[in-house]
KEVEXLO-962443 format. One record per atom (N, C-alpha, C, O): atom name; z, y, x. Coordinates in pm, 1 decimal, always signed. Layout:
REM KEVEXLO-962443
R at       pz       py       px
R CA        Z        Y        X
...
REM end
This chain:
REM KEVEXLO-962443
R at       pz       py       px
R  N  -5212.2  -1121.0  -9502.4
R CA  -5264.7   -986.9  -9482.1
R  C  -5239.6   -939.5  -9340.1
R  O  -5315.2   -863.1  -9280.1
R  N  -5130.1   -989.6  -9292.3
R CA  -5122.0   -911.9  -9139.7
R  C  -5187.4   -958.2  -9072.1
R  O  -5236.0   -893.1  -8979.7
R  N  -5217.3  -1099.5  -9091.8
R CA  -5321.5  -1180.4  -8976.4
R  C  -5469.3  -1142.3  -8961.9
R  O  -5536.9  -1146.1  -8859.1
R  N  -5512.5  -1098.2  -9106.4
R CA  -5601.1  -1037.5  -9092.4
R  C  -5622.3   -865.7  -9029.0
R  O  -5727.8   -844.7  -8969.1
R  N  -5538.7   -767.8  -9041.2
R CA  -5475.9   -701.5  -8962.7
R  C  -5485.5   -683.2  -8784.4
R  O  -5531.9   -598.4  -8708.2
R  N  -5423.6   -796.0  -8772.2
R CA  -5408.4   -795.6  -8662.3
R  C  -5555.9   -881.8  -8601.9
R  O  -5594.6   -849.2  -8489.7
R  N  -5614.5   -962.4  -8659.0
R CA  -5737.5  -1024.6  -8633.2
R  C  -5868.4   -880.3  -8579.5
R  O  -5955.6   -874.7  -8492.9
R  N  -5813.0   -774.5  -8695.9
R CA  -5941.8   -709.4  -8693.1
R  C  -5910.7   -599.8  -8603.4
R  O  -6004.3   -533.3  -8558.9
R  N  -5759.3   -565.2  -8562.6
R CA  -5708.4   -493.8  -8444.8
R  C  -5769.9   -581.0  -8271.4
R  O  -5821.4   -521.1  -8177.0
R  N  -5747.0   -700.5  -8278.3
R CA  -5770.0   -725.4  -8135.7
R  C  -5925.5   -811.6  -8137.3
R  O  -5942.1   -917.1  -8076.0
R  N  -6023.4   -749.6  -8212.5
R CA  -6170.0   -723.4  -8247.8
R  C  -6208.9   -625.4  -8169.5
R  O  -6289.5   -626.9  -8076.6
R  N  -6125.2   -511.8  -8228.1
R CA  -6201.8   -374.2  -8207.1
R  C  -6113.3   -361.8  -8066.6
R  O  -6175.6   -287.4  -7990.9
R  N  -6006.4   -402.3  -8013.4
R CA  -5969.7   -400.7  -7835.4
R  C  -6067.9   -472.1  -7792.9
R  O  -6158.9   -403.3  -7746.5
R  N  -6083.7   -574.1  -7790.8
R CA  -6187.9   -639.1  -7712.9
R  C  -6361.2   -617.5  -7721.8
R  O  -6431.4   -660.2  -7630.1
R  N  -6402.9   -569.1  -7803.9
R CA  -6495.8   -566.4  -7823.7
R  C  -6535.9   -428.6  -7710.3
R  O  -6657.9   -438.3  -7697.0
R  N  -6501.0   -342.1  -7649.2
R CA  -6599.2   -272.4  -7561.1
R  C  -6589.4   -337.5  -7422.3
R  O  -6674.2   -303.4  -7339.8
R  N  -6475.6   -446.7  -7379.1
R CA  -6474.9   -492.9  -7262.7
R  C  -6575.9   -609.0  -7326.6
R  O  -6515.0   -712.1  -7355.1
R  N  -6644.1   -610.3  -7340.0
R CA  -6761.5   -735.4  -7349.1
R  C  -6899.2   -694.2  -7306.1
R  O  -6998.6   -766.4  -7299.3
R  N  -6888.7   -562.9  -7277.4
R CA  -7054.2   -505.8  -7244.4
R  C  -7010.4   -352.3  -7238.2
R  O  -6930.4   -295.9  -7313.0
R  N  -7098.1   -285.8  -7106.6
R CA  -7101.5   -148.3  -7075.6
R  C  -7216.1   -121.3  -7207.3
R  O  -7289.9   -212.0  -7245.8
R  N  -7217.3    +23.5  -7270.6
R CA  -7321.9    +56.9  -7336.2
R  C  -7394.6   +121.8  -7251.3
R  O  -7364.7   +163.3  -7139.3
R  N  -7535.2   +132.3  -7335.7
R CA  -7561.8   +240.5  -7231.2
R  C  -7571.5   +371.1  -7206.8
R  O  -7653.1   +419.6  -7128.4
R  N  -7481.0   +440.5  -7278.8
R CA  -7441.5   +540.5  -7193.0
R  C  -7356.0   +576.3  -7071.5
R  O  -7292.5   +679.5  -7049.7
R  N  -7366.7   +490.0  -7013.9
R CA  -7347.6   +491.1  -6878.4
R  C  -7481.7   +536.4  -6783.8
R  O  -7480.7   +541.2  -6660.8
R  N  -7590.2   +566.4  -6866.5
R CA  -7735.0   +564.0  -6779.6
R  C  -7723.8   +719.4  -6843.5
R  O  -7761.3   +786.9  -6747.6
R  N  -7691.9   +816.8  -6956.4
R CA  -7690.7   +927.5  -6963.1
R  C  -7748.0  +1045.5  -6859.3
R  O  -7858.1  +1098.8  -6845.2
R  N  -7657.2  +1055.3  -6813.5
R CA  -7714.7  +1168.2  -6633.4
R  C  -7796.9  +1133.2  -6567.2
R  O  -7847.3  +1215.8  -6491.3
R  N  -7843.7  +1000.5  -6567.8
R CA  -7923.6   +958.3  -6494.6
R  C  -8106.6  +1017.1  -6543.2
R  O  -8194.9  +1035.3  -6459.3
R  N  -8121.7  +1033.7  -6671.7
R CA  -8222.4  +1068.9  -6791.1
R  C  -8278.5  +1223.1  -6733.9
R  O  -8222.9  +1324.5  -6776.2
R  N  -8359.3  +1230.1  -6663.8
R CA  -8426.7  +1381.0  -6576.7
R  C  -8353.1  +1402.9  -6494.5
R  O  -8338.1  +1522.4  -6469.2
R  N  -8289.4  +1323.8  -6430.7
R CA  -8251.8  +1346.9  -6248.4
R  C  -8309.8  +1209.2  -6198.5
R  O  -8379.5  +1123.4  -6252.5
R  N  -8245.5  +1224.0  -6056.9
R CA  -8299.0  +1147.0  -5972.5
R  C  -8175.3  +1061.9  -5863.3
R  O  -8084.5  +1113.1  -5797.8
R  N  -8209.0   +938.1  -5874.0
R CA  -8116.6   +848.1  -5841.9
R  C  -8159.3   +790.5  -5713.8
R  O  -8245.1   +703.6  -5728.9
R  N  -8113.4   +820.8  -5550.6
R CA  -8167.9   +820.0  -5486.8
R  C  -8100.1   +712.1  -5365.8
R  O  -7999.5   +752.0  -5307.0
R  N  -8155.7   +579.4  -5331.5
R CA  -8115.7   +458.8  -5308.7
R  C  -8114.6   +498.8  -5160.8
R  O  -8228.6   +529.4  -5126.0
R  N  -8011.1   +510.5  -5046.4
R CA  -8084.3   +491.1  -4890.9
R  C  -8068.0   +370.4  -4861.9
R  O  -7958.7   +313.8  -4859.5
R  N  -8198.3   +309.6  -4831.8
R CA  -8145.4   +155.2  -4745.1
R  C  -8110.4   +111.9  -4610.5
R  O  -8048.8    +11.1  -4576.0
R  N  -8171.4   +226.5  -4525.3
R CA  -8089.1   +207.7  -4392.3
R  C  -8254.7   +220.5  -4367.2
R  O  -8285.3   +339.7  -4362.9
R  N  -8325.6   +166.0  -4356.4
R CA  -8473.5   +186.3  -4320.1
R  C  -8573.0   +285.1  -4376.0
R  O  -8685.6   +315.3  -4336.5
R  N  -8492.9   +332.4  -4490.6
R CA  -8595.2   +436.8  -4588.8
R  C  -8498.9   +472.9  -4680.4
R  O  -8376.3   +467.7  -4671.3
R  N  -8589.7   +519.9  -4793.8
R CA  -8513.1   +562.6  -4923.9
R  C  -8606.3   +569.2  -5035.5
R  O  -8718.6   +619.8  -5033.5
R  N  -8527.6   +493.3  -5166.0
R CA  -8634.1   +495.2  -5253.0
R  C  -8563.9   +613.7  -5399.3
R  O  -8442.3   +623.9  -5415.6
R  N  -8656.6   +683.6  -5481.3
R CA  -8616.7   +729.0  -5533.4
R  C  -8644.8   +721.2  -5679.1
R  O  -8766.0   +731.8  -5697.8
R  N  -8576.1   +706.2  -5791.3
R CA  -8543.2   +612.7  -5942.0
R  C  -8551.9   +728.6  -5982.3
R  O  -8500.4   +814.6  -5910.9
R  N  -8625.2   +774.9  -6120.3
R CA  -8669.7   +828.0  -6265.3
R  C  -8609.2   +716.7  -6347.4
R  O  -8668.9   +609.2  -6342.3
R  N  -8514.2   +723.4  -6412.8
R CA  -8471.3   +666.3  -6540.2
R  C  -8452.3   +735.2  -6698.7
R  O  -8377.9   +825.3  -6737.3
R  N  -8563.8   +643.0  -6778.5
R CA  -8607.0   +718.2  -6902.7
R  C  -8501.2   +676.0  -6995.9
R  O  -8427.4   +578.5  -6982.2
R  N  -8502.7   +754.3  -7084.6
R CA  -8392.5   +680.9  -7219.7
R  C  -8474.7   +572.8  -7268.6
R  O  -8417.1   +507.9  -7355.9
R  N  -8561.9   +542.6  -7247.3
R CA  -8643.2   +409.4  -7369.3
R  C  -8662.9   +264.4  -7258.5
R  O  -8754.3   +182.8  -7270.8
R  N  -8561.1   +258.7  -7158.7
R CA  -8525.8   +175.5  -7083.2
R  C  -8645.1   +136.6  -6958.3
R  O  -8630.7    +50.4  -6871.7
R  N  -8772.9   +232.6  -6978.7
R CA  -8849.6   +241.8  -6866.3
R  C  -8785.0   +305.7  -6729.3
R  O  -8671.7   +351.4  -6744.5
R  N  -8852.2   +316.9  -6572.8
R CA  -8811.9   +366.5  -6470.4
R  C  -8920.0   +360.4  -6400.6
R  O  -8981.4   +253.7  -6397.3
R  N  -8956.8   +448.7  -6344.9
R CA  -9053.1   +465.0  -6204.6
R  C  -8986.0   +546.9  -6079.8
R  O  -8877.5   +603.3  -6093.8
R  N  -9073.1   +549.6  -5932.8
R CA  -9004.1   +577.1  -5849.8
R  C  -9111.8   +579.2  -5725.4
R  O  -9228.3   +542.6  -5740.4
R  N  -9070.9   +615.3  -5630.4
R CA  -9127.3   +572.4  -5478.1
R  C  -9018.5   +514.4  -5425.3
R  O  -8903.8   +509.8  -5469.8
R  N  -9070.6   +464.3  -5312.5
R CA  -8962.2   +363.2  -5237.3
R  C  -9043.2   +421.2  -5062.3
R  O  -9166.3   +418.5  -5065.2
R  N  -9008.6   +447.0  -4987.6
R CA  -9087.9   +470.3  -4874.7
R  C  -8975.2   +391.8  -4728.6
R  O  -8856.3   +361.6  -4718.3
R  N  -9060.5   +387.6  -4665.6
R CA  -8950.0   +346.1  -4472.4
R  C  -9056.9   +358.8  -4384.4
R  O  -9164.9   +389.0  -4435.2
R  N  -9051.6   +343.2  -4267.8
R CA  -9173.2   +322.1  -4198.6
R  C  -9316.8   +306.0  -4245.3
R  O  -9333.7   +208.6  -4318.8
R  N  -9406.9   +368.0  -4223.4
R CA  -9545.8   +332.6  -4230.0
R  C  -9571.2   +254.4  -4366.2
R  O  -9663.8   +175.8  -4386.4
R  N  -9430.1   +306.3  -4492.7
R CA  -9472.3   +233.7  -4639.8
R  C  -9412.4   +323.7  -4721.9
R  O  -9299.4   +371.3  -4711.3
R  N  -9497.0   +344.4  -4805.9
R CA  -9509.7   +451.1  -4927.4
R  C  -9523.1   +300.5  -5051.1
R  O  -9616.8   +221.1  -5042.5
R  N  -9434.1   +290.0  -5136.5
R CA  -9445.7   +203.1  -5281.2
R  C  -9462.9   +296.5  -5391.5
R  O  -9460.9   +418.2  -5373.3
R  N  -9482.3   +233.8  -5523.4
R CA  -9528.1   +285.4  -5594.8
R  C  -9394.2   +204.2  -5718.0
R  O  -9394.1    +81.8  -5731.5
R  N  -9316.4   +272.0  -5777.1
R CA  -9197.0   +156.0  -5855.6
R  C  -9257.9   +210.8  -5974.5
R  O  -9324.7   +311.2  -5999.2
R  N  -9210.8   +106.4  -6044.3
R CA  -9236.5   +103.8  -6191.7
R  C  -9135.6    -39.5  -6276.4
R  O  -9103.3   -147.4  -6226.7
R  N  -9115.2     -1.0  -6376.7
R CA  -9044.7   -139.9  -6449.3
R  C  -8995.5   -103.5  -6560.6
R  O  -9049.1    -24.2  -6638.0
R  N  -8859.4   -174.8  -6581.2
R CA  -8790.2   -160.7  -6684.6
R  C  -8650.1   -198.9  -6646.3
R  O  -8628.8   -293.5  -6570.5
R  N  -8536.1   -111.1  -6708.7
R CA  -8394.7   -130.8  -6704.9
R  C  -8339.6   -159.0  -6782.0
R  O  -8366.7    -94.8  -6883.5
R  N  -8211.7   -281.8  -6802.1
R CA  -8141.0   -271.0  -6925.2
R  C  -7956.9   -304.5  -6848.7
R  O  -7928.6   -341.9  -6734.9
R  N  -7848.0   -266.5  -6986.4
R CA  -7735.1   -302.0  -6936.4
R  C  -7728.9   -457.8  -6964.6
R  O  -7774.1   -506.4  -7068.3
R  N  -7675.8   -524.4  -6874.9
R CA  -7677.4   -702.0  -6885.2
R  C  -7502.5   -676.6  -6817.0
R  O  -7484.7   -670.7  -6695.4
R  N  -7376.5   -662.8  -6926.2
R CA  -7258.7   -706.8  -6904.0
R  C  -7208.9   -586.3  -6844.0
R  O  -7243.2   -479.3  -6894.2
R  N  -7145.6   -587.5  -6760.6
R CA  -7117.0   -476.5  -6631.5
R  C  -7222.5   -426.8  -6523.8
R  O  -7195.1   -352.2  -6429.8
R  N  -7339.1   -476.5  -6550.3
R CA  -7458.3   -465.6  -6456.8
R  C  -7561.2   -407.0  -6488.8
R  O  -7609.8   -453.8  -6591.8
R  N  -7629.6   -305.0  -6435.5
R CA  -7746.4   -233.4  -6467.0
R  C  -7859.3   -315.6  -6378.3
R  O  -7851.6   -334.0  -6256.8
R  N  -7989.2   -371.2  -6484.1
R CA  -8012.6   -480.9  -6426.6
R  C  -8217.8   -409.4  -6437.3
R  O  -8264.8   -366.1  -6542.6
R  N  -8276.1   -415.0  -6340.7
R CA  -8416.1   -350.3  -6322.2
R  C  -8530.3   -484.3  -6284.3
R  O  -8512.4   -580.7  -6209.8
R  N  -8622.8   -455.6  -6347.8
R CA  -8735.8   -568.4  -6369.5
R  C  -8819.5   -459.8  -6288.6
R  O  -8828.7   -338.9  -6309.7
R  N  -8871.8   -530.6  -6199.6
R CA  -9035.2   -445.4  -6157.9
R  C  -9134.4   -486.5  -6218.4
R  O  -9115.9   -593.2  -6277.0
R  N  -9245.0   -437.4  -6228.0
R CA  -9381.0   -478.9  -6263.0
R  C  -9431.0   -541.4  -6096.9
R  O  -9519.8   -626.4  -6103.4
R  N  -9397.3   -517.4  -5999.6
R CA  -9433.6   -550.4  -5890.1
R  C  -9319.6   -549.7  -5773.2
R  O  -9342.5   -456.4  -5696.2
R  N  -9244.4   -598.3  -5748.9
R CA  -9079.1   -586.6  -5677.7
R  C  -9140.6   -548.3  -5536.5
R  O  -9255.2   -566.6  -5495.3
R  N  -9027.4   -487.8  -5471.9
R CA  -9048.1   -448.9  -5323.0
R  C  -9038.7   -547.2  -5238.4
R  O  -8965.5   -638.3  -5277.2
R  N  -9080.9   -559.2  -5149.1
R CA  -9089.4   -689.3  -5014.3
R  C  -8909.8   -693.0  -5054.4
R  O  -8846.0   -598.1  -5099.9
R  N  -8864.8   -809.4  -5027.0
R CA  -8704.3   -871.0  -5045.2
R  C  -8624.7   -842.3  -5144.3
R  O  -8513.9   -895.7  -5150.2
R  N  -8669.5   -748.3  -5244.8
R CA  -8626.2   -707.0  -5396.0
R  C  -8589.7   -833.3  -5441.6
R  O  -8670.1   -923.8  -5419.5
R  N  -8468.5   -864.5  -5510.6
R CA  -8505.0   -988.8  -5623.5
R  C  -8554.1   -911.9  -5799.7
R  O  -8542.7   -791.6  -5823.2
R  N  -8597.7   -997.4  -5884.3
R CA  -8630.7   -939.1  -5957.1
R  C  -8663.4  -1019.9  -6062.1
R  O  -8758.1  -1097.5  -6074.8
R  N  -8544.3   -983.4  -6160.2
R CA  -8486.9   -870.7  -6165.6
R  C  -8360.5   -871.8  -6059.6
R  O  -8299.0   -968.8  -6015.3
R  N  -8342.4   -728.9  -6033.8
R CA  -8214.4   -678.9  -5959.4
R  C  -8107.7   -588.9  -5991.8
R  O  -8123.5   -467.0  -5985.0
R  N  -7966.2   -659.1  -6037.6
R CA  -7911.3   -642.7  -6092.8
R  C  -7808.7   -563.5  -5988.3
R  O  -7813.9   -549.1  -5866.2
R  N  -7713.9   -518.8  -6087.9
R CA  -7600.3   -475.6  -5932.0
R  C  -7458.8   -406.8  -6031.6
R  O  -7501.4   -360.2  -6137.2
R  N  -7358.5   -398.1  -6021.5
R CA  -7283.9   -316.3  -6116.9
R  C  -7270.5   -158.4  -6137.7
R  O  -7274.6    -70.1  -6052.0
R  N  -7252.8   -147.4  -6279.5
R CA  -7310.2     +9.2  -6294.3
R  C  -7194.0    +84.0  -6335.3
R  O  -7100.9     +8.3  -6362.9
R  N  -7162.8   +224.1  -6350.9
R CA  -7064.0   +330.3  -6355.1
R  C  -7135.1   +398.9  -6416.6
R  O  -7245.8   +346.6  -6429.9
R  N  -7119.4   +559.4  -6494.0
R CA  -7155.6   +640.3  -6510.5
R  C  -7124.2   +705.3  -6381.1
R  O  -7047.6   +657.3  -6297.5
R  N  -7190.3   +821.7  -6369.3
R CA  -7214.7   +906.2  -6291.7
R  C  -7294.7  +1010.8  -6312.9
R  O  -7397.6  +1001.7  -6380.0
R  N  -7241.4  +1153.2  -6240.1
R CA  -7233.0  +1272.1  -6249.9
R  C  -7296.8  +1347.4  -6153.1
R  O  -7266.7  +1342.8  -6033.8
R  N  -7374.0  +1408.8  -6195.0
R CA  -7454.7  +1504.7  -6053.0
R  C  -7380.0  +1523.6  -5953.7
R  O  -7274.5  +1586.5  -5961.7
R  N  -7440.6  +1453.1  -5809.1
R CA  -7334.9  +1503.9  -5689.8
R  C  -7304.2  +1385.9  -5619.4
R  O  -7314.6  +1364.5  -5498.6
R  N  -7257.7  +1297.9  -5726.7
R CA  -7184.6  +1144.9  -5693.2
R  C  -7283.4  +1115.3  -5572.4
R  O  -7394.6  +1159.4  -5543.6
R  N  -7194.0  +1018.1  -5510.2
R CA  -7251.1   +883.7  -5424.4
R  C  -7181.2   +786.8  -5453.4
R  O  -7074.8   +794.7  -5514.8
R  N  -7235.9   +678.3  -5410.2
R CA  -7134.5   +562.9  -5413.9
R  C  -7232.8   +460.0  -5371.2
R  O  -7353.3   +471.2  -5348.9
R  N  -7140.1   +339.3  -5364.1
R CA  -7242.9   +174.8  -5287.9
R  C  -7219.7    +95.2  -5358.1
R  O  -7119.0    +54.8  -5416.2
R  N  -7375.2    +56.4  -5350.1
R CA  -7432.8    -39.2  -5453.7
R  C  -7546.0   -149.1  -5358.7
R  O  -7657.4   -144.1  -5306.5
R  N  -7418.9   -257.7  -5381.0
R CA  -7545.5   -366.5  -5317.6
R  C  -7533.0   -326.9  -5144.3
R  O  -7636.4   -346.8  -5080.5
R  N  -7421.6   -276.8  -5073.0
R CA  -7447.0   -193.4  -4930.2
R  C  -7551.8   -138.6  -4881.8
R  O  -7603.7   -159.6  -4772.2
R  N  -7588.0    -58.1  -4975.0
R CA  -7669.2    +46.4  -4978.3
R  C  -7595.9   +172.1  -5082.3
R  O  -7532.5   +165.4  -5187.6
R  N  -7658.4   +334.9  -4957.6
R CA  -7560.5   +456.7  -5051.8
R  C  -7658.1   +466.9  -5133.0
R  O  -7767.8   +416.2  -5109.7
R  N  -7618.7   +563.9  -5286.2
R CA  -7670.6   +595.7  -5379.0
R  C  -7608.7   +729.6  -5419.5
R  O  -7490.7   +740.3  -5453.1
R  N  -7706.1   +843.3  -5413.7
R CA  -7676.9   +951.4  -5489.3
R  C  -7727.9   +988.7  -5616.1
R  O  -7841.0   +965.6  -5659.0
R  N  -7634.8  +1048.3  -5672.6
R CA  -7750.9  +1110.2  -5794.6
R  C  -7748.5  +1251.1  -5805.3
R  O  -7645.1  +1311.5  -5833.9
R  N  -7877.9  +1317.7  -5779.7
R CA  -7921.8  +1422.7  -5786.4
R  C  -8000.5  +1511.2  -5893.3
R  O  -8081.6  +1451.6  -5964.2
R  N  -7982.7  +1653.8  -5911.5
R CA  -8044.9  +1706.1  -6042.7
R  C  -8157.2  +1721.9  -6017.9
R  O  -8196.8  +1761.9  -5908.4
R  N  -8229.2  +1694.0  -6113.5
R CA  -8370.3  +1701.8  -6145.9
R  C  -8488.9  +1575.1  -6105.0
R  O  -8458.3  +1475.0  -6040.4
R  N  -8579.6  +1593.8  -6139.1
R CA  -8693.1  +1537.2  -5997.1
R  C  -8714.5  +1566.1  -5927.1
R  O  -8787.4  +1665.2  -5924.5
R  N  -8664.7  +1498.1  -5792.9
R CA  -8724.8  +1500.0  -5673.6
R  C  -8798.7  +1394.2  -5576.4
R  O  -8844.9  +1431.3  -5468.5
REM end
């Protein structure tokens, strides 16, 4: 009896270090997640039903994003329907929750997340 016990105790420890859920994408759901790359800035709509669209702009280029997101491990990982010039794709990168306001670097590139659409 204890082995089983203890079997079903270090189940339920291990079992959330095996995968972020996704609510870690929460805040992200009607704001705006806004990538600078040093040449431009692109800006992420992330839906709860694991869709995303966006613009991406830099010099003399206006994109048009579109795809799909899912959590893959510790990584928030984005499929384009059409990837940006040097995008890989899918492009994965590690993910946090985050809170209106935040920045942080991802991939050496900053990332804010901001309220609403913009």
């Amino acid at each position: 009896m204890r082995a089983i016990v203890l079997a079903v105790a270090l189940t339920a420890c291990a079992s959330p270090a095996l995968a972020i859920d996704d609510s870690v994408m929460t805040n992200r759901f009607g704001n705006t997640e806004i990538v600078h790359t040093g040449l431009g800035e692109a800006h992420i709509y992330f839906n709860p039903d694991h869709s995303f669209t966006g613009t991406a702009s830099a010099i003399l280029i206006h994109l048009s994003l579109k795809g799909t997101w899912k959590i893959d491990g510790d990584n928030l990982c984005l499929t384009y329907e059409s990837a940006p010039p040097g995008e890989d794709n899918p492009s994965c990168a590690p993910v946090a929750s985050h809170v209106i306001g935040d920045s942080w670097d991802s991939k050496g590139r900053k990332v804010t997340l901001v309220k609403g659409i913009q």
